[in-house]
N, C-alpha and C positions, 0 to 999 in steps of 0.2 A: 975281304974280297972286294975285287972294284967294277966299278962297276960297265967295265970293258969284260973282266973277268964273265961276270953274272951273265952279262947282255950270252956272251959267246958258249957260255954251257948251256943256257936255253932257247940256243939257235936264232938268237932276233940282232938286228942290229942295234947299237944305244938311242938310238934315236926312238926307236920300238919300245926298248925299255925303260926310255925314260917318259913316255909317253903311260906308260901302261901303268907306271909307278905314279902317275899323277890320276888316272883312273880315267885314262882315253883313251879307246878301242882305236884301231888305228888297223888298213886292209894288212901290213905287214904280220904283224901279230894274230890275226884271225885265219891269214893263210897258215900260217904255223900250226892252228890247234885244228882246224881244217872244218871251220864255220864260218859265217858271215856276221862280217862287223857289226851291224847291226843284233846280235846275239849276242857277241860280246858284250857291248857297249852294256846290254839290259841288265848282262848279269854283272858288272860293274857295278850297277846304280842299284841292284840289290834285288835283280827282280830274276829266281830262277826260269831256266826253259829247257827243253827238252834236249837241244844242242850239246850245253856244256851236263846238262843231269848224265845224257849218255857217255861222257867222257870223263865223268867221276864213276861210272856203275853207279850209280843212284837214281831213285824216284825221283819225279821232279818236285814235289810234294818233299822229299827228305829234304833234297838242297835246300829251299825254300828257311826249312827248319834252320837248316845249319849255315844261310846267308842271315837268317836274322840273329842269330847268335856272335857270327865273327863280324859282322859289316862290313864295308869296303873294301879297309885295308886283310881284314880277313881274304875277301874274295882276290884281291891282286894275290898273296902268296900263292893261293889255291891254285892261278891262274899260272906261276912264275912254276910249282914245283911240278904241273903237269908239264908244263914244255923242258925244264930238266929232264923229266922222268922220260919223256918222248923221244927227247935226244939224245940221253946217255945210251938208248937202245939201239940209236942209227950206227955207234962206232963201236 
């Protein structure tokens, strides 16, 4: 898959997603998940909140748990298959 592919199933542009892949919150991508950059960005760096806890269904306590198990790169896919999963629903 390339990564025109990817950017367009999870509704961002490449510039969004390449961004996001580098682990930089960016207002493009944060209107997508429908929080403020500044959430994103935390939970990038490792640090759950209540924002993205509510768009997993999870405690913010469990995220917490399961950002220090996956790490960053863990939290970018987190982040890449909820905007998939967001957007396969729009069509």
């Amino acid at each position: 898959m390339s990564e025109i592919s990817i950017a367009s199933r999870a509704g961002l542009l490449t510039h969004n997603l390449n961004n996001l892949l580098n682990g930089v919150a960016d207002i493009g991508t944060a209107s997508k998940l429908g929080i403020i950059t500044s959430s994103l960005q935390e939970f990038l760096n490792g640090r759950a909140n209540m924002s993205m806890a509510s768009k997993l269904g999870l405690l913010t306590s469990d995220l917490q748990l399961l950002l220090n198990k996956v790490g960053k790169q863990g939290a970018i896919g987190l982040v890449i298959g909820i905007l998939i999963n967001q957007n396969s629903k729009k069509v």
